[in-house]
N, C-alpha and C positions, 0 to 999 in steps of 0.2 A: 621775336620778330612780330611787328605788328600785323594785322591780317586786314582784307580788304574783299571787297567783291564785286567782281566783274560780269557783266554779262556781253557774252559772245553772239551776235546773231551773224549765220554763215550760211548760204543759198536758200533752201527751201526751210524758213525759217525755222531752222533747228538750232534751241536756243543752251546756252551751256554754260553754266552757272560757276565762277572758278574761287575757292578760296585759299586761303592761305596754308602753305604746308611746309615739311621738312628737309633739310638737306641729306642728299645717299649719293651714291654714285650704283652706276648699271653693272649688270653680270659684269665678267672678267673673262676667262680663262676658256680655251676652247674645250671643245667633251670629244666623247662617242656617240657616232650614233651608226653606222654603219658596219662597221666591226669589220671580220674577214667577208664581207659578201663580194667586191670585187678582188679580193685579196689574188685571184690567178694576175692580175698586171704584173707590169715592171716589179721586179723582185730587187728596187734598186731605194735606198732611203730616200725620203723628200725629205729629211733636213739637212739645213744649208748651214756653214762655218764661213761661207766668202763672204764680202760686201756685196750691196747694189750693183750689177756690172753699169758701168758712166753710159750708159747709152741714151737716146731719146726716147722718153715715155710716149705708151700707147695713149693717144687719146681718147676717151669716148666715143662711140660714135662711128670711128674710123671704119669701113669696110661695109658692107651689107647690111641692112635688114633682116633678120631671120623673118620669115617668112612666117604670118600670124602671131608671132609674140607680140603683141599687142595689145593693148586694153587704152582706147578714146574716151571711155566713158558718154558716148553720145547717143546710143542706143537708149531708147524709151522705155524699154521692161527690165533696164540693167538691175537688179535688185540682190539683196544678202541677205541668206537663209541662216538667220540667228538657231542656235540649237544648242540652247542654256540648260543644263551647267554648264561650263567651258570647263575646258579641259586645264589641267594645272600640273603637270607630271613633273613638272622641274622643281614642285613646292613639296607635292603631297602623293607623288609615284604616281597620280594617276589622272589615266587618261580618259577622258568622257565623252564616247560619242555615241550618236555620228556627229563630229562637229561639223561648223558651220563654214559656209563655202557660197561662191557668188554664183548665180543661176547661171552665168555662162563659163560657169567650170575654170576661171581663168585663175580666181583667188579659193586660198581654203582658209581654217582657222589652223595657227600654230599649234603643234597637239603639249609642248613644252611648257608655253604658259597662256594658251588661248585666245577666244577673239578680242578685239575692243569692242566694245559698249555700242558703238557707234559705228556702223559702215555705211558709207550711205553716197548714192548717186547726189549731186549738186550741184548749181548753179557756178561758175567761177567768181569767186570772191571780187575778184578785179580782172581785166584785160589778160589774157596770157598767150597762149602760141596764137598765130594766127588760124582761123578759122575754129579756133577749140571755144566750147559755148558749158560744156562740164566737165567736173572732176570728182576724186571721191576724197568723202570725206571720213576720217577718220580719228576717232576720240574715245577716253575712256574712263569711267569712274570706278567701278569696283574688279580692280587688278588683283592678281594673286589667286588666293584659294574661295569658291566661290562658299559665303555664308560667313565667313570670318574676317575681320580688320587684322593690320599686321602694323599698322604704324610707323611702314620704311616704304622705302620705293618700290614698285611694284611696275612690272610691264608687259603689256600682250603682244600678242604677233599676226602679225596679218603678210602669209605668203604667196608668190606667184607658183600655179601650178607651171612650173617647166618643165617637167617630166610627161606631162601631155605631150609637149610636141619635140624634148628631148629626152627620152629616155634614160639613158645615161648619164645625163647632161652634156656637158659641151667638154672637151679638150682645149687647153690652153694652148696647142698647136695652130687652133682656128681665130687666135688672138680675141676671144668674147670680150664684150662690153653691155654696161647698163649706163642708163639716161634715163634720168625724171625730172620734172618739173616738181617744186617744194615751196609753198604759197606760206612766207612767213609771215603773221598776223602783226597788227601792231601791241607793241608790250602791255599794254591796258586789257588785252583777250590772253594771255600768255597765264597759266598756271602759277600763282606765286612763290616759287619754290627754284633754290639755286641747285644745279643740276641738270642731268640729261633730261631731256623733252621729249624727242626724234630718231629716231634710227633709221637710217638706210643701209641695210647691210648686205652680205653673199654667203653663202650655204660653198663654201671648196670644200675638196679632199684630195689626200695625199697620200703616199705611200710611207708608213712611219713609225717608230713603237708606240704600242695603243697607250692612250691616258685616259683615266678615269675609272673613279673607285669601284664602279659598280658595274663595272665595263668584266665579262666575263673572260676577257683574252689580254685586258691589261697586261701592260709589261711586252705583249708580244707583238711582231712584224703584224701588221694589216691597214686597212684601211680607215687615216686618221680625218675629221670631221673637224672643219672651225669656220670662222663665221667673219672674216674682217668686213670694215664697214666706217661710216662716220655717222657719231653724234651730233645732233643738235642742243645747245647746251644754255642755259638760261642763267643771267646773274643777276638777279634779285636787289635793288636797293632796301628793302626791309629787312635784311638779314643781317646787316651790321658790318657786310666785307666792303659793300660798293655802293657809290655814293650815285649811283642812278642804274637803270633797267637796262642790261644790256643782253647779248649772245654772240655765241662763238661755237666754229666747229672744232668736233675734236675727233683725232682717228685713231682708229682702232685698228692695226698695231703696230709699233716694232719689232726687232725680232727676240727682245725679250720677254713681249707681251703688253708692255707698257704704253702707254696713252700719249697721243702726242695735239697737243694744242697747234691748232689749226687757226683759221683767218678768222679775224672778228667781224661778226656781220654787221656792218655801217648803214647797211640800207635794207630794207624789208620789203615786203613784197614776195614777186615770183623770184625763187633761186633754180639755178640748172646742177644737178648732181651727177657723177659718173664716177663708175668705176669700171677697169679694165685689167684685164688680164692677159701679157705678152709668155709667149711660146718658153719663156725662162722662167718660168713660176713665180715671176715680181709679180704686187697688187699694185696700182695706180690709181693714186686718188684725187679726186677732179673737182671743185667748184664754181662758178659765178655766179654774180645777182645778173637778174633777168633771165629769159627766155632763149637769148640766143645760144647758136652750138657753141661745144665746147672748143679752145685755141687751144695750145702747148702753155700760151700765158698764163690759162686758169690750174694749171698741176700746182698741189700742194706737196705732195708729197708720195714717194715709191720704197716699197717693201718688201722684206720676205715676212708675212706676217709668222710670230712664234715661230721665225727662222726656218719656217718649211716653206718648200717650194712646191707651189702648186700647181697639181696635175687635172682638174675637172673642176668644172662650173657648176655644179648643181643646180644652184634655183639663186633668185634674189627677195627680199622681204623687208620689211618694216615694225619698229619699234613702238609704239606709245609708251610713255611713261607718265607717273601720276604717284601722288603719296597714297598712299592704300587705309583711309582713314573712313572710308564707306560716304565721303557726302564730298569730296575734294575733286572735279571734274581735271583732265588735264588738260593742255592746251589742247586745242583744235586745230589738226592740220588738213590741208588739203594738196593731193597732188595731183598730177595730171600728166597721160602720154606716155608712158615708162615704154623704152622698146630695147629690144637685145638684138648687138651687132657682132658681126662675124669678119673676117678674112681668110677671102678664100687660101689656102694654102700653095695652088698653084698662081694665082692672083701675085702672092706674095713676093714669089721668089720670081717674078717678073718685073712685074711694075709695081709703085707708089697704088697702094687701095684706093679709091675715092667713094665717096658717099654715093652712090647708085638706087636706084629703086631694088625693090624686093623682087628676087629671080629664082633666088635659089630654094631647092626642096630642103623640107625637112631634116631629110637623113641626112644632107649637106653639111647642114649647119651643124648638126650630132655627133659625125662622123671622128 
């Protein structure tokens, strides 16, 4: 593959340098990470043998505002507390802190495979929600274990603290959803490398027999940990498969685990993301170009992801990817507005939800 280089300049002139790199594909398989800690719940399996029940998908968006989940990025001292080494525990067991976290407590660094290189409050690339004037940006060069090259893909995490304001996270009884805005650059700033980019994903759990090796209770009933989500995915004309620059989402998962190719993005620019989560443990997964909310016309596709059915929302998070060759920037993204919705459950079982202002407490949205 030939290589080439790009230079990216994105709000407050923060400039990112992209060269040519190699084809991987992202983690796979869900872990542990929770083990028996809420293991008193339902003593009832979350995996599923049915199909999808034929019903109409939760849309994004659908019900409430949880009330401060939030992050505008408009705030003038929004800043990120870099705290290198980052942590690497999914590479090298271990984890390195205190790591790094945004001064308003809202984002931390992933302790699994650490921060990106780049967080940073910024100017919006181009036009996006009304009234929005920043977003954040985020990017990354030296992925993986910090001090060493690995010369495969490599990717860091940048999560929302939801455990601030829900504790346990959220129940799938309250029908949770996430929404962001996802600022796709044009292919000339894009990392040259065919392959994931982007993640947008979700932190569930379930009631289920534990997997993973290392997982002390493997094999037994408790509380099982996975992460469904969509790819952002990059196809490279220098690589010899495709005869021009293209991307495409991809989601993560079926209920065998497996990957499924999503809509091709035709247009760049601002994209709206969502995912949602209805009272039956399906994932729903949501996109369009532009800004606007999400319709039932933007569903791609609804699951039980790894055929469990999911009982709690945890948190939601973000991916960068990048070839891990110490000088290979990855693409630059930038997004904007992410907020988490709820429905009310007595709401529910009365009337159609509708989009309202933010009313309800905390413990509402938790409950």
């Amino acid at each position: 593959m030939s290589s080439r280089t790009l230079t990216a300049a994105i709000g407050c002139g923060c400039t990112l340098v992209i060269l040519a790199s190699m084809i991987t594909s992202a983690d796979a398989a869900p872990r542990w990470r929770w083990g028996r800690m809420l293991s008193s719940g339902p003593q009832r399996t979350g995996r599923v043998s049915t199909p999808v029940p034929d019903t109409p998908p939760l849309v994004p968006g659908t019900g409430s505002l949880v009330k401060n989940v939030v992050d505008d990025f408009e705030s003038e001292d929004w800043t990120w507390y870099y705290r290198h080494p980052k942590s690497s525990e999914e590479q090298d067991k271990r984890m390195r802190g205190p790591m790094g976290k945004s001064k308003n407590g809202r984002w931390f660094e992933g302790p699994k495979r650490g921060t990106p290189d780049v967080v940073k409050r910024v100017e919006l690339p181009a036009p996006g929600l009304e009234g929005s004037e920043h977003g954040m940006l985020i990017a990354t060069l030296h992925a993986g274990i910090p001090g060493r090259v690995t010369y495969q893909m490599q990717q860091d995490d940048l999560i929302y603290n939801l455990g601030r304001f829900a504790r346990s996270g959220m129940s799938v009884a309250d029908s949770p959803s996430v929404v962001v805005r996802v600022y796709m650059p044009p292919f000339e700033q894009w990392e040259d490398r065919s392959g994931p980019s982007f993640g947008f994903r979700a932190g569930c759990y379930t009631h289920a027999i534990i997997t993973g090796d290392d997982h002390p209770d493997a094999g037994e009933f408790g509380v099982q940990e996975y992460w469904p989500g969509m790819f952002i995915c990059f196809e490279s004309s220098h690589d010899g498969k495709f005869e021009e620059d293209g991307a495409y989402i991809r989601v993560r998962c079926n209920r065998n685990g497996g990957e499924i190719r999503g809509p091709k993005i035709e247009q760049l620019g601002w994209w709206t993301l969502g995912l949602s989560f209805s009272p039956d443990g399906v994932v729903h997964y949501f996109a369009s170009p532009g800004v606007d909310d999400l319709t039932a016309e933007d569903h791609i596709t609804s699951q039980f992801a790894y055929a469990y059915r999911t009982e709690r929302l945890k948190t939601f998070f973000f991916n960068v990817c990048t070839h891990d060759d110490g000088k290979t920037w990855s693409t630059p993204w930038v997004i904007d507005d992410p907020q988490v919705f709820f429905v009310n459950r007595r709401q529910m079982a009365t009337k159609p939800a509708e989009k309202v202002a933010a009313t309800a407490s905390e413990e509402s949205a938790a409950k």
